[in-house]
C-alpha positions in Angstrom: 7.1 59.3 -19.5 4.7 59.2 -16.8 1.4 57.4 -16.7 -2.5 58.2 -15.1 -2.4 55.1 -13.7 0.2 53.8 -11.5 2.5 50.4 -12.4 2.2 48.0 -9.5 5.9 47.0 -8.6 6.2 43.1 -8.1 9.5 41.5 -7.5 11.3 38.9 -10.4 10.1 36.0 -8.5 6.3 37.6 -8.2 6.4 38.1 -11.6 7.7 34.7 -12.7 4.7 33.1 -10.7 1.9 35.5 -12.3 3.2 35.3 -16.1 3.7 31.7 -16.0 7.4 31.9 -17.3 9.2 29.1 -15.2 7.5 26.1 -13.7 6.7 26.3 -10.0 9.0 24.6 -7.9 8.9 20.8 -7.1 9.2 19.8 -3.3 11.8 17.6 -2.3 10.6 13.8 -2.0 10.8 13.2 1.5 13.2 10.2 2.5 11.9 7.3 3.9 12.4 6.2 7.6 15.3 3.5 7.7 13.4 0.2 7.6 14.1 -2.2 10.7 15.4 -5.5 10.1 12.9 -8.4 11.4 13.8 -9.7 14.5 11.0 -12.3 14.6 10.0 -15.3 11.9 9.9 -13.7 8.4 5.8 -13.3 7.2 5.9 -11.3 4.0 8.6 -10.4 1.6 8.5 -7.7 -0.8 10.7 -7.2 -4.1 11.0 -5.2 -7.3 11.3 -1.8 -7.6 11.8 -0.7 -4.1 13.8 2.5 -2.4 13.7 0.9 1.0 15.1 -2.6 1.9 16.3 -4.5 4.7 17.6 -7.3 3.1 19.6 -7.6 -0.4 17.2 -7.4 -3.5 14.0 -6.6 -1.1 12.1 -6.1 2.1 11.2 -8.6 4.8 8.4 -8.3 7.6 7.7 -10.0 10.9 4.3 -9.7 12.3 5.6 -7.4 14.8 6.9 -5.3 12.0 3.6 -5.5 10.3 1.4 -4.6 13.5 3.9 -1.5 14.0 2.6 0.0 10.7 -0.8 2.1 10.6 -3.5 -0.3 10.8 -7.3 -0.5 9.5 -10.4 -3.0 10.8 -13.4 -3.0 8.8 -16.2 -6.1 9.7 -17.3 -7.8 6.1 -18.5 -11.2 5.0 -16.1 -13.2 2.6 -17.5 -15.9 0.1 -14.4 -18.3 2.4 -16.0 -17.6 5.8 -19.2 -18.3 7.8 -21.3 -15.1 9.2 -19.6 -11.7 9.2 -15.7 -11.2 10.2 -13.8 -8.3 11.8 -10.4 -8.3 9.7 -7.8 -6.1 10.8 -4.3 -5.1 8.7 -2.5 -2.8 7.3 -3.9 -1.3 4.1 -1.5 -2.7 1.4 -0.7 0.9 -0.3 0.3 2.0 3.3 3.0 -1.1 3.3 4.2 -0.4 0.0 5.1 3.1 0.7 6.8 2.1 3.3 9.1 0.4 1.2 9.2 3.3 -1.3 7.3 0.8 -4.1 7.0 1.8 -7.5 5.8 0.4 -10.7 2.5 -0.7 -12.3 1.3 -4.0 -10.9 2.0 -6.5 -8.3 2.3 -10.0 -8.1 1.4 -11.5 -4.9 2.4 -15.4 -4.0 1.0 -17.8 -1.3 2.5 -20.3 0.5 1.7 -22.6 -2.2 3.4 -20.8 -4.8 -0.2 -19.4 -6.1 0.0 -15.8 -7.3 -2.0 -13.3 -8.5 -1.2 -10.0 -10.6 -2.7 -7.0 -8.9 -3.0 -3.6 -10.8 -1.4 -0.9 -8.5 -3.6 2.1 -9.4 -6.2 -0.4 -8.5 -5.4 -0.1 -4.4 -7.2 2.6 -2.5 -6.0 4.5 0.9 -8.0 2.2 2.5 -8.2 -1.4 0.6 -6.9 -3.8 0.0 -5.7 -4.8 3.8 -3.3 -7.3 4.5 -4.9 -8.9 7.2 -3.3 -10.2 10.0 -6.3 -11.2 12.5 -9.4 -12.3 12.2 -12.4 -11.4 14.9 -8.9 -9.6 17.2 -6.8 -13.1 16.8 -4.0 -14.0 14.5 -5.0 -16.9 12.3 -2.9 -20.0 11.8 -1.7 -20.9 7.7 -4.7 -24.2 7.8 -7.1 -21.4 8.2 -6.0 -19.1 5.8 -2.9 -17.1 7.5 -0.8 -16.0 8.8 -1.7 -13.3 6.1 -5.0 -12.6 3.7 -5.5 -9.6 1.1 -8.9 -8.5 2.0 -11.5 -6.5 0.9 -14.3 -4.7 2.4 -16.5 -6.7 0.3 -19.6 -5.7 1.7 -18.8 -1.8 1.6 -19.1 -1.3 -2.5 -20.5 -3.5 -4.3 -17.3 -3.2 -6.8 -15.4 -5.4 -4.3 -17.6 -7.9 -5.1 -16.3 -8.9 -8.7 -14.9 -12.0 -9.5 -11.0 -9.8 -10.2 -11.6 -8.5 -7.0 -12.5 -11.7 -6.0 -9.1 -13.3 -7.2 -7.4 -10.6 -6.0 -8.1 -12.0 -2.6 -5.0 -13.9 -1.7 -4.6 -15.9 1.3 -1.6 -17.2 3.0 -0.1 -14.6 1.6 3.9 -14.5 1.7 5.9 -12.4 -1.0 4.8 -9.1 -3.2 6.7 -8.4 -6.0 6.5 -4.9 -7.8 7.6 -4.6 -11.8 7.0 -2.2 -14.5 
């Protein structure tokens, strides 16, 4: 039987994608790079559910480690300081991809055993940082380092709420990811 109007020819896979039939395919989850183990004095140590480690049961950090991730400065007043600060880090969801995090929140802990439960679908490509100078200099634990979660407080005023607030950890030492 011939027709007026002529069939377009499409091959199986063409016609799979225009009816809808079969889910397009998923792309392949990219591996990690192998993480490095520290060479230098350990400053941060993440756990939970992670797919890269370089120790058993998590992933540990010097500041060289740290400084050799992608960084971000952003210059902001802090309720802790005097006048306005240039803080530099690396954003915190740029760490935790590196070590392949998953789950829903994360607990962060200070030298003196303080912690703080932080809601991952809370972090932003660009904040929280973990900062690890202040005004281009490293800062010592009595002033609040070697390590600070930090805001750009004065960039929205949402980062100026007291959970934000609290979320602001300093002397900042392990991360740990759970469900």
């Amino acid at each position: 039987m011939s027709s007026a109007y002529p069939v377009p020819c499409f091959s199986r896979a063409a016609l799979v994608l225009l009816t809808g039939l079969a889910p397009l395919p998923t792309l392949a989850k990219t591996s990690l790079p192998p993480l490095p183990a520290p060479t230098g004095e350990v400053v941060l140590t993440v756990s939970g559910a992670l797919s890269q480690t370089n120790t058993p049961g998590g992933a540990a950090f010097d500041m060289d480690m740290l400084a050799a991730l992608p960084a971000r400065s952003f210059v902001t007043t802090t309720t802790w300081t005097d006048g306005e600060k240039l803080f530099s880090g690396v954003p915190l969801k740029t760490l935790l991809e590196t070590v392949g995090a998953s789950g829903s929140t994360l607990t962060a802990t200070a030298l003196n055993d303080y912690s703080v439960t932080i809601p991952l679908d809370s972090l932003s490509d660009d904040a929280p940082i973990v900062a690890y100078s202040i005004d281009g200099a490293p800062f010592p634990r009595r002033d609040k380092g070697p390590l600070w979660i930090v805001y750009p407080y004065d960039a929205d005023p949402a980062y100026r709420s007291e959970a934000v607030y609290g979320y602001s950890i300093w002397q900042l030492s392990t991360l740990t990811l759970s469900n």
